[in-house]
C-alpha positions in Angstrom: 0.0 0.0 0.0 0.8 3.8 -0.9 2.7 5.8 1.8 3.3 8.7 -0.3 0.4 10.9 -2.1 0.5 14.2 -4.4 -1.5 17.2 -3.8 -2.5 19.3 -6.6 -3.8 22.4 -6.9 -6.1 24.3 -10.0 -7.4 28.2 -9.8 -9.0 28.7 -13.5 -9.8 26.0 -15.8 -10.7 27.6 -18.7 -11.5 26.9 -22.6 -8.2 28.0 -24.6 -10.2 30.7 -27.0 -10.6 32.6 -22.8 -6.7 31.9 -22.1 -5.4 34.0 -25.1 -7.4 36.9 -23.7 -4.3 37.2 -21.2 -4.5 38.2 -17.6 -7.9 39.5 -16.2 -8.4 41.0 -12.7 -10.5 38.9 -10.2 -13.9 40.2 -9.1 -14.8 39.4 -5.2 -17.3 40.1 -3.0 -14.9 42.4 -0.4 -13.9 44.5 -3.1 -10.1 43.1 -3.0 -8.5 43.8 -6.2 -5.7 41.6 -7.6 -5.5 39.5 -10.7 -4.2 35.9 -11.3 -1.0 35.0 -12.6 -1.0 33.2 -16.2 0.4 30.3 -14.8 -2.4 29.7 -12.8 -4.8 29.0 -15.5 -4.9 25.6 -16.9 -7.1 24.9 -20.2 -9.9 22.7 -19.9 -8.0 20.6 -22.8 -5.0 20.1 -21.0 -7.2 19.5 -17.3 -9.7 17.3 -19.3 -6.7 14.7 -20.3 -5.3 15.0 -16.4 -8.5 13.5 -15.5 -8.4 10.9 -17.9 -5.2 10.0 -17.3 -6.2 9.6 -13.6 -9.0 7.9 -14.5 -7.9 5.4 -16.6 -4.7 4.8 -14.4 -7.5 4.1 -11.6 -5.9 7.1 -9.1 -8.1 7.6 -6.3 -8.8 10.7 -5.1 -8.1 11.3 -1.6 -10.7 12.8 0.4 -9.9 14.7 3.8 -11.0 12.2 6.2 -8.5 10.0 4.5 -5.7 12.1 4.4 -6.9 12.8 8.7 -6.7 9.1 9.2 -3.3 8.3 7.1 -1.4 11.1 9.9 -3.5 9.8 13.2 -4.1 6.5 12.7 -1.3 5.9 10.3 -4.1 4.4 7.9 -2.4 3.2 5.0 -3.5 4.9 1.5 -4.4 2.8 -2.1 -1.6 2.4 -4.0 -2.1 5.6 -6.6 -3.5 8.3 -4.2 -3.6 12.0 -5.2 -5.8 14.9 -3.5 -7.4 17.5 -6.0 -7.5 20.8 -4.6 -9.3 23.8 -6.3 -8.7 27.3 -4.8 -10.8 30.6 -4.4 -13.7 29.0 -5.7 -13.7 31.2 -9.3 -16.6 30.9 -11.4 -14.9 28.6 -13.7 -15.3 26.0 -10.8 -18.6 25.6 -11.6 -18.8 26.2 -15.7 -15.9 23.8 -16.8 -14.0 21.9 -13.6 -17.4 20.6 -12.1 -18.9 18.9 -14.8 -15.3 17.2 -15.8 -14.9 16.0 -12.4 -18.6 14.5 -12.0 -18.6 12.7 -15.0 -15.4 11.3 -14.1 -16.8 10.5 -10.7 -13.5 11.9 -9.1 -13.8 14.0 -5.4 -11.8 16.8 -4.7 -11.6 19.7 -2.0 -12.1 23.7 -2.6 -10.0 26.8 -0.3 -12.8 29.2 0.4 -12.4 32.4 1.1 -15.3 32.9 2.8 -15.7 36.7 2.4 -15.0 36.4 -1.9 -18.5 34.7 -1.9 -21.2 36.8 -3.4 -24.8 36.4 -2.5 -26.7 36.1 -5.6 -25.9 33.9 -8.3 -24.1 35.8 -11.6 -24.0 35.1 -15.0 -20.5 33.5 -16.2 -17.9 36.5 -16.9 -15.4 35.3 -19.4 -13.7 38.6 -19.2 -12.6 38.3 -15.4 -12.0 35.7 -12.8 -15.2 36.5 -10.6 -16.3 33.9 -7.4 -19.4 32.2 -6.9 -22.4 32.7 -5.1 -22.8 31.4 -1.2 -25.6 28.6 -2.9 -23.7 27.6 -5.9 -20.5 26.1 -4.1 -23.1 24.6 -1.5 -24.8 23.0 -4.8 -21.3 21.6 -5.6 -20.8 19.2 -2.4 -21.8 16.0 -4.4 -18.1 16.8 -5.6 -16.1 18.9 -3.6 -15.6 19.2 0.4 -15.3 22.4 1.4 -12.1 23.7 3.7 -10.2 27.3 5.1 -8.6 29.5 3.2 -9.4 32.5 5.0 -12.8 34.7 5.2 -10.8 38.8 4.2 -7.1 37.8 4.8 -6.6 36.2 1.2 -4.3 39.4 1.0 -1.0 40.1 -0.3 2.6 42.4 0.0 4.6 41.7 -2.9 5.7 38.0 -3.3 6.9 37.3 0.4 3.8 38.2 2.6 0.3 37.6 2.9 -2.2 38.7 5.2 -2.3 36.3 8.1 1.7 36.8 8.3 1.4 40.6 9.4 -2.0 40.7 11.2 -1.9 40.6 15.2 -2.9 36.8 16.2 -6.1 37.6 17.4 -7.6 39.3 14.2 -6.2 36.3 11.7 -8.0 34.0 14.9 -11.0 35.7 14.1 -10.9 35.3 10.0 -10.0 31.9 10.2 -13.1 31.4 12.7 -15.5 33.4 10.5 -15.0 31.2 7.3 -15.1 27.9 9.5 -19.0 29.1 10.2 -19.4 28.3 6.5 -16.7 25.8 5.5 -17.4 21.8 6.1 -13.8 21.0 7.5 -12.9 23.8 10.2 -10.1 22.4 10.5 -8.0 22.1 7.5 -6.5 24.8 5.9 -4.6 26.3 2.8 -2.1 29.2 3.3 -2.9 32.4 1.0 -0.9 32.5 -1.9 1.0 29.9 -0.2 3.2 31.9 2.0 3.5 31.3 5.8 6.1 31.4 8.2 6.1 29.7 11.8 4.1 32.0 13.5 0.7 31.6 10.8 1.8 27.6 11.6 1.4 28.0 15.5 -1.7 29.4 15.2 -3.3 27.3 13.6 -1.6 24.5 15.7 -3.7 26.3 18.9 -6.4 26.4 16.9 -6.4 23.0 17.2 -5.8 22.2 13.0 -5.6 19.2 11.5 -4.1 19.8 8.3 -2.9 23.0 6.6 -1.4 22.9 2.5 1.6 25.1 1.0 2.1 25.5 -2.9 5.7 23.7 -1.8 6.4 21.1 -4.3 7.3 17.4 -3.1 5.7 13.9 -2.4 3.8 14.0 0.9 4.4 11.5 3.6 4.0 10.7 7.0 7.1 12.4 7.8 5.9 16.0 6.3 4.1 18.3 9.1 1.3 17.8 8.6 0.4 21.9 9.0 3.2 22.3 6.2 1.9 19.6 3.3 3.1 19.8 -0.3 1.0 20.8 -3.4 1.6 21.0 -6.8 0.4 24.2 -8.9 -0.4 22.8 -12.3 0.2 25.1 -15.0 -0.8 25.6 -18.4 2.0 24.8 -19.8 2.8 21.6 -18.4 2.3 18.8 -20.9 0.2 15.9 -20.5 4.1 13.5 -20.3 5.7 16.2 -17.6 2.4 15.6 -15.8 2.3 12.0 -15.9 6.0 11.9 -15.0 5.0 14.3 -11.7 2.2 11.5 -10.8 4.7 8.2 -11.5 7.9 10.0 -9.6 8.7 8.0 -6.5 9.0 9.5 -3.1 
């Protein structure tokens, strides 16, 4: 049995004709202006023969009470494991990665930021990366779980910091607590942006988290902390071989 599994993580799946339109800005319901980085887009072409090649490999996809029970009870893991992770919960969730995954009958987990979420449902914006509605990731849970990624604190200063890193403990206590009234697993967690340092780490160790992911690359096992777990940001322009290769590495 497996003692080894790969994270990965997806933003934007998108069709290829939206990727040449270049970066767009992301539209959230705080009003927090950014906009997402080419690489983080993948195109549904290239994410549609990932899938495949996950199903037809028979991977199964992890879910969180699995990955729980493989660091507490040392449960042992099927012999191709991988844990699909989706961040920020973009419209493009819903339009292209959601029906993809259902067919395929594959699980995986969203990062919520709680206070991105609009209330009423929009129409699809190819022009910018907007979030969903409140009721349309809720309509999702047949396929994804639902965990942390912060409720206003998905922030940023340059490429080093993000929110949680320079906000006194209490406050990031209190974001973290506001998105776990929505969120299904209050207790696991993905950093902003992927950047933390030890402090962001012992808070959530006193808030009593199970699991918290990085964008760190590497196989996880039971020897990675499990409040610093590796995940792999697929790009665009990794090809269907280099993403094989990533999924057939040994640890």
């Amino acid at each position: 049995m497996k003692r080894v599994f790969r994270t990965l993580v997806f933003h934007e799946v998108r069709p290829e004709s939206e990727l040449a339109l270049g970066q767009r800005p992301i539209q959230v319901a705080d009003g927090y202006e950014d906009s997402l980085p080419m690489p983080l887009y993948v195109s549904v072409a290239h994410f549609q023969e990932q899938i495949n090649f996950l199903q037809e490999q028979k991977y199964h996809c992890l879910t969180v009470n699995e990955i729980k029970a493989f660091y507490e009870k040392n449960q042992q893991l099927p012999e191709k494991s991988v844990f699909l992770t989706f961040d920020d919960c973009y419209q493009s969730l819903k339009e292209y990665a959601y029906p993809i995954l259902k067919k395929a009958n594959m699980k995986a987990t969203v990062f919520v930021v709680k206070g991105w979420l609009f209330s009423e449902e929009e129409t699809y914006h190819p022009e910018r990366s907007q979030c969903l509605s409140v009721k349309e990731v809720e309509a999702m849970a047949d396929v994804f779980e639902t965990a942390n990624h912060t409720t206003h604190f998905h922030k940023r200063k340059g490429t080093t910091l993000s929110q949680p890193m320079w906000e006194p403990k209490g406050r990031v206590e209190e974001d973290i607590l506001e998105c776990n009234q929505f969120v299904t697993h209050k207790d696991v967690f993905a950093y902003p942006f992927g950047l933390y340092n030890q402090e962001t780490v012992s808070i959530l160790e006193e808030m009593n988290f199970r699991l918290a992911f990085t964008t760190k690359s590497g196989w996880n096992s039971l020897e990675t902390p499990p409040l610093e777990l590796h995940r792999e940001v697929i790009p665009e322009a990794m090809s269907l071989q280099a993403f094989q290769l990533l999924m057939k590495e040994e640890a």
